[in-house]
C-alpha positions as CSV (number, residue, x, y, z in Angstrom):
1,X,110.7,125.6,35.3
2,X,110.8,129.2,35.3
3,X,107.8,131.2,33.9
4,X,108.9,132.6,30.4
5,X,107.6,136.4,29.7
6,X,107.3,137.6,25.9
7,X,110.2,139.2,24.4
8,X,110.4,142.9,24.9
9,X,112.3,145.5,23.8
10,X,114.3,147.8,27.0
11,X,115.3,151.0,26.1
12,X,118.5,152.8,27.9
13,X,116.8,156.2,28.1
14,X,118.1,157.4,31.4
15,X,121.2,159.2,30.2
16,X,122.5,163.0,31.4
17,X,126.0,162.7,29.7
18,X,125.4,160.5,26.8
19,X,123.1,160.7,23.9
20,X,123.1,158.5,20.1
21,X,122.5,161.8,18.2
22,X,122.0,160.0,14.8
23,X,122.8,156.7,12.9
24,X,123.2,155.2,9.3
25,X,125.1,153.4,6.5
26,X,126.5,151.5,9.9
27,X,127.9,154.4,11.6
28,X,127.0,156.3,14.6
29,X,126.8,159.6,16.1
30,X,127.2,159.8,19.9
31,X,127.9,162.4,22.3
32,X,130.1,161.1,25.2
33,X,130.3,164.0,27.6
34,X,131.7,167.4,26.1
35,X,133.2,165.2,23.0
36,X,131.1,164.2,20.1
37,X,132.6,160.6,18.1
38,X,131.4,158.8,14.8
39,X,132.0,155.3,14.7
40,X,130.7,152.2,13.2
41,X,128.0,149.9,14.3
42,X,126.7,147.1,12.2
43,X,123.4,147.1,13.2
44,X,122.7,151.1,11.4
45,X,121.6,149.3,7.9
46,X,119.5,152.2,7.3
47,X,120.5,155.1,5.2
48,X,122.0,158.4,6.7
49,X,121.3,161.7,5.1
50,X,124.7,164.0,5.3
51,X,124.4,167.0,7.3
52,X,127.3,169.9,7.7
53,X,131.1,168.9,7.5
54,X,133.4,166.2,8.5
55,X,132.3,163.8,6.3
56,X,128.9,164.4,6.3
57,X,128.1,163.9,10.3
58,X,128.4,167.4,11.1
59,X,131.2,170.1,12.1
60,X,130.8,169.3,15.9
61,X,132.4,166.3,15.4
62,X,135.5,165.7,17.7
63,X,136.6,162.4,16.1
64,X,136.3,159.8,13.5
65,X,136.6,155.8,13.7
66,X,137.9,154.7,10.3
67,X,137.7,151.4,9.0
68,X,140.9,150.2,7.1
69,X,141.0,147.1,4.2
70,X,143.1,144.9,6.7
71,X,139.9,145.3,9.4
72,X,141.4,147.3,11.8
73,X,141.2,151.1,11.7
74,X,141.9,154.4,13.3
75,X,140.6,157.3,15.0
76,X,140.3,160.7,12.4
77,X,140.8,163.4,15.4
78,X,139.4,166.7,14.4
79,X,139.7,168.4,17.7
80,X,142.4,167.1,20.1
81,X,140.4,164.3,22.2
82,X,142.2,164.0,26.2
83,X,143.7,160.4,26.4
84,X,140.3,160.1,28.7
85,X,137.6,161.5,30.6
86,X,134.6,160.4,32.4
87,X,130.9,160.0,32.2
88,X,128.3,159.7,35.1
89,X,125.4,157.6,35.4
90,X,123.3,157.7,38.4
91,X,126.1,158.8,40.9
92,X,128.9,156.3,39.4
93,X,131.2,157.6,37.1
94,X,132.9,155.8,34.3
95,X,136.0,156.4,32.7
96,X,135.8,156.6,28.6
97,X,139.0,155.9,26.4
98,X,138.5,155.3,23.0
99,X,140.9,152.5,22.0
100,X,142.4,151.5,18.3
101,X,139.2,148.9,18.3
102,X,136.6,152.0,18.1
103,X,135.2,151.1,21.5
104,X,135.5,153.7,24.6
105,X,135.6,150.8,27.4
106,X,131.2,151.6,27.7
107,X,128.4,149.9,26.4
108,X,125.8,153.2,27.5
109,X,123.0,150.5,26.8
110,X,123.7,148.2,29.8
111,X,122.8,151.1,31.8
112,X,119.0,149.0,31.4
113,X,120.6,145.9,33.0
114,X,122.4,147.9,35.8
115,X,119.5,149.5,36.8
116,X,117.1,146.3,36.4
117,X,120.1,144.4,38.5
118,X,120.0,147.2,41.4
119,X,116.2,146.6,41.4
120,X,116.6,143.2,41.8
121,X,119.3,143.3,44.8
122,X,117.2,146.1,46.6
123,X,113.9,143.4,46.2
124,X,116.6,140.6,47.6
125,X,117.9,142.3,50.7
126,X,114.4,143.8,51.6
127,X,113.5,140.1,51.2
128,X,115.8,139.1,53.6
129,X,115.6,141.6,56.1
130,X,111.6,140.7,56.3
131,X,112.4,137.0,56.9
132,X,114.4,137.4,59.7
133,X,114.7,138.6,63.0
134,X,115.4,142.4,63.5
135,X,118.1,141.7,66.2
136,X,119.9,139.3,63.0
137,X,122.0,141.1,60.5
138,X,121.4,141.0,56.6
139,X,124.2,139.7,54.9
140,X,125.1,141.6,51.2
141,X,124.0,139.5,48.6
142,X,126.7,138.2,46.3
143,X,127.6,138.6,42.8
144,X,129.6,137.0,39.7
145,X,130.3,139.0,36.5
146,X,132.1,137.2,33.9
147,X,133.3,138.7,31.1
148,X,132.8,141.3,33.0
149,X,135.0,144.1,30.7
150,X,135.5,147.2,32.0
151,X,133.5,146.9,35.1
152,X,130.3,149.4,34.8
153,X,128.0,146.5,35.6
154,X,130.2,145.5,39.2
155,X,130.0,148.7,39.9
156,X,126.6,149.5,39.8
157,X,125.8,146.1,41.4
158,X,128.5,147.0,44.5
159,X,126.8,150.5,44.5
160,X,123.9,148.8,45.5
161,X,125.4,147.1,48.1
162,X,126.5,143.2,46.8
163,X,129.6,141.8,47.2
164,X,131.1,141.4,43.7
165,X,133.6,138.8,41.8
166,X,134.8,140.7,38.7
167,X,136.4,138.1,36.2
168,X,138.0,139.4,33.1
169,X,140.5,137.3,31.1
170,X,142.4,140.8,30.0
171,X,144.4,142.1,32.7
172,X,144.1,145.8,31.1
173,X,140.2,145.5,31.5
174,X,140.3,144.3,35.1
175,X,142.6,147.2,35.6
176,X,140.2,149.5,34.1
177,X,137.3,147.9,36.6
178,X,139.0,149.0,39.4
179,X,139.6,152.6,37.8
180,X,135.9,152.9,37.6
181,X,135.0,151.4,40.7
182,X,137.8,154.3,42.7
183,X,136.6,156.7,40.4
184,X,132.8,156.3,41.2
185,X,133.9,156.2,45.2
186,X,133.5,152.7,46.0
187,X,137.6,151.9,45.9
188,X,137.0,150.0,49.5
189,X,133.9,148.7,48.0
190,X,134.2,144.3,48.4
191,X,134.8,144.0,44.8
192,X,137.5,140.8,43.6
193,X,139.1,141.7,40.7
194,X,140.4,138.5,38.9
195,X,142.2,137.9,36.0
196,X,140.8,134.8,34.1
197,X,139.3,132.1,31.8
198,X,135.5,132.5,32.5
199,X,134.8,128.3,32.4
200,X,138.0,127.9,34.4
201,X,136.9,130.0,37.0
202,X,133.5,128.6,37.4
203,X,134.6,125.4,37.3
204,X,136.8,126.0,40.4
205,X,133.9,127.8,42.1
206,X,131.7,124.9,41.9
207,X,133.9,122.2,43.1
208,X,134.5,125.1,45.9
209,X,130.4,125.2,46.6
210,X,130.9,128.8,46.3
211,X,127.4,130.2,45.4
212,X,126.0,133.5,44.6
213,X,122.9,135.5,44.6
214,X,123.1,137.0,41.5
215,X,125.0,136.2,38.1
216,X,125.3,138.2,34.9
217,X,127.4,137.1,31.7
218,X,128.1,139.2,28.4
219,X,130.2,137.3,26.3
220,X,131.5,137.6,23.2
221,X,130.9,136.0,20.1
222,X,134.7,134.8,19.7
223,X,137.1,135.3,22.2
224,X,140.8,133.8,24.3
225,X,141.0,133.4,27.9
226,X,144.3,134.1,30.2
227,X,146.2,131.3,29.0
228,X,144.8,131.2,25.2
229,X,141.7,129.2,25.1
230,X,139.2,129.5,22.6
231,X,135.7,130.8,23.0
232,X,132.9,130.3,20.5
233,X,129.9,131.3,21.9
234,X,127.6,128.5,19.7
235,X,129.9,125.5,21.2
236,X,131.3,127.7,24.7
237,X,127.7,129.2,26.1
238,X,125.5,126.2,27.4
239,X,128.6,124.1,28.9
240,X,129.2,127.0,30.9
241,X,125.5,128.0,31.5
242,X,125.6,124.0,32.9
243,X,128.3,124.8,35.5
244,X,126.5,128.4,36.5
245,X,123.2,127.0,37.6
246,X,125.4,125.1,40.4
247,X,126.9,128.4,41.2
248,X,123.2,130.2,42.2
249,X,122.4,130.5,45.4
250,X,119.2,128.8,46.4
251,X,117.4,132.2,47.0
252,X,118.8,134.2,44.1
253,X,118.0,137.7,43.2
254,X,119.0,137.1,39.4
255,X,120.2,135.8,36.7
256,X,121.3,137.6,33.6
257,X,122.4,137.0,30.4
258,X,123.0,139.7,27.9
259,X,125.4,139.2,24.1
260,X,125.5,141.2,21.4
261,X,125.5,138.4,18.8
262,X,123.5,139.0,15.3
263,X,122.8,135.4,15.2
264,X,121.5,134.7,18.8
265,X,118.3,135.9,18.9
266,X,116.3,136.6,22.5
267,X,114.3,133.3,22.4
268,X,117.1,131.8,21.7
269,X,119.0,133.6,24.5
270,X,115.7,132.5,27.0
271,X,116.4,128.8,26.1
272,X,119.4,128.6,26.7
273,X,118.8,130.1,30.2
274,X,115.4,128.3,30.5
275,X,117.2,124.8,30.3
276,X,120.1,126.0,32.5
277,X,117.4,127.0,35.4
278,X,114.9,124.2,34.5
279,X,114.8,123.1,38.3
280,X,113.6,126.3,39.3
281,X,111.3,128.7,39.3
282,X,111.0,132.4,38.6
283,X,110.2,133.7,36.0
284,X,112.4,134.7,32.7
285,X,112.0,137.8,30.5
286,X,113.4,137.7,27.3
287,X,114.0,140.8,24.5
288,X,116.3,143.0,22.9
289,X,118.0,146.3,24.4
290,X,118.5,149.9,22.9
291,X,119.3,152.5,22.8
292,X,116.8,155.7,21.7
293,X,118.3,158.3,18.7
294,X,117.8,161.7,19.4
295,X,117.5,163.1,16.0
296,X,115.6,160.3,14.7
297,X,112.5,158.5,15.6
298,X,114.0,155.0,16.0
299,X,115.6,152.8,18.5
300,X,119.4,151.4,17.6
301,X,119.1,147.6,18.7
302,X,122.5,146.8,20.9
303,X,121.9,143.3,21.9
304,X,119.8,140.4,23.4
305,X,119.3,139.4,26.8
306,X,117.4,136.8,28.8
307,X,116.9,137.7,32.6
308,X,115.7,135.7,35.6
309,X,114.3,136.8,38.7
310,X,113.6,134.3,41.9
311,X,110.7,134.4,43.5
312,X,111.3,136.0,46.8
313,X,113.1,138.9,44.8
C-alpha cells in the first residue's frame, strides 16, 4: 500500500509569459503573453472591486469572454487578438488560441505537474543508469497521457526524455499536440499521437501487456469519446483506474492523477488512486493546485490531484 502524504496545496509560480493579474464575481484577469483576456472561472466567489474601463477590469484589456442565457458565449475583442500566438515555459513553447468555449488550449497551472513529472523521470533514468552496467544502455522511460488535450503535459514529459503515448478522443486536440510538440522543437521527439476513447485504449493496451513507467490522467467531469461514448467521471474514473494499474510498469517513476471537479475533493482523488495502487508501494501525495494572483494576496484553486512516486524514483 502506498504511504499517503497530507494534502497540500502546489502553487504554479514559475511563469515568465503568464500571470493571473486579478480575480472575482467568477471572472478572471490573466495576461497570456503581450495580450491581456477576462474570462470566467467558477472557483472566483469572492468579490472584485472595478478598476479603470472595459467593464470594470481595466483599459488594458484585449478581450472579453461573455456568457450568453443559452450557456455558450463569446469573445468581446477590444483590441484585434491574432487567431494565435505562443507562450514559453521553461524552453517549450505552447501555442494559445482562445476558442468559442473561453479556453486558450492551456491550463498555466499544470505547469506544477510538468515540472513535478520531469523530476520524477530525471530520478527514474538516474535510477536506472546506477543499476546497471556502464557498458548497458538506459532505455527512455515510457509514458501514457490520457485525456491528454492539447499536449503541454507530453511535451514536457518528451522534453525530458520519455517516450510518450498521447490519447485524445478529439482529433482537433491531438492535432494541436503535435503543433506544440513542433513548435517547442521536439517534432522528431517519439511522441504517438492517437485519436481515442480513453477506456478503449487501455483496455487494448493491457490485453497487449504494454506497460509504462509513468501515467498521468486529467479528465473531465462529463465527456464523449471517438465514437460517442459517455464519460461521467463518478461511474467512468475507478473502472479505468482498475485497468491502469495493469498498465504500470513494475519500476514506475509515477503516477498522476489531476481533475478539476468541484465535487472530487483531493482525499477523495488519493483513494481512488490508493485502492488502484494498493499492491504497491510508494508513496502518494494528495492536495490542491493554484495558481498565485498578482494583484491580490490569494491563491485561485485550479484543481485536485493525487500523485504517486515508486520507490526507486
Amino acid at each position: 500500500m502506498p504511504r499517503y502524504l497530507h494534502p497540500a496545496l502546489v502553487v504554479a509560480d514559475g511563469w515568465a509569459d503568464y500571470e493571473l493579474l486579478a480575480t472575482g464575481d467568477g471572472m478572471k484577469k490573466e495576461r497570456w503573453g503581450r495580450f491581456v483576456l477576462v474570462r470566467p472561472d467558477p472557483q472566483a466567489l469572492w468579490p472584485h472591486t472595478p478598476s479603470g474601463g472595459f467593464d470594470g477590469w481595466g483599459d488594458d484589456v484585449d478581450a472579453f469572454y461573455r456568457r450568453s442565457s443559452d450557456g455558450g458565449g463569446h469573445w468581446d475583442v477590444r483590441r484585434k487578438l491574432p487567431e494565435a500566438w505562443t507562450v514559453g515555459w521553461r524552453g517549450l513553447t505552447f501555442r494559445i488560441r482562445p476558442t468559442a468555449f473561453k479556453h486558450t488550449g492551456l491550463f498555466p497551472e499544470q505547469a506544477a505537474n510538468w515540472a513535478w513529472m520531469h523530476e520524477r523521470l530525471q530520478a527514474w533514468t538516474a535510477a536506472e543508469d546506477r543499476g546497471r552496467r556502464a557498458a548497458e544502455s538506459v532505455s527512455a522511460p515510457r509514458v501514457l497521457n490520457l485525456f491528454g488535450y492539447t499536449g503541454a503535459a507530453t511535451v514536457a514529459c518528451a522534453a525530458a526524455g520519455a517516450v510518450v503515448t498521447h490519447v485524445d478522443a478529439a482529433k482537433g486536440m491531438v492535432t494541436w499536440c503535435r503543433d506544440n510538440a513542433e513548435a517547442s522543437g521536439l517534432g522528431d521527439a517519439p511522441i504517438r499521437y492517437l485519436v481515442d476513447d480513453a477506456m478503449k485504449f487501455a483496455e487494448r493496451e493491457r490485453r497487449r501487456g504494454n506497460r509504462y513507467e509513468g501515467i498521468l490522467l486529467d479528465p473531465p467531469v462529463y465527456g464523449r469519446g471517438k465514437d460517442g461514448q459517455m464519460w461521467r467521471i463518478e461511474a467512468d474514473l475507478a473502472p479505468l483506474l482498475d485497468v491502469l494499474k495493469d498498465l504500470l510498469a513494475d519500476r514506475a517513476a509515477f503516477f498522476l492523477l489531476n481533475t478539476y471537479t468541484a465535487g472530487l475533493s483531493p482525499v477523495a482523488a488519493g483513494n481512488l488512486v490508493q485502492d488502484a495502487l494498493a499492491g504497491r508501494g510508494g508513496a502518494l501525495a494528495v492536495g490542491e493546485i493554484g495558481l498565485p494572483v498578482l494583484r491580490e494576496d490569494r491563491v485561485l484553486p485550479c484543481g485536485v490531484f493525487a500523485r504517486w512516486n515508486g520507490d526507486r524514483a
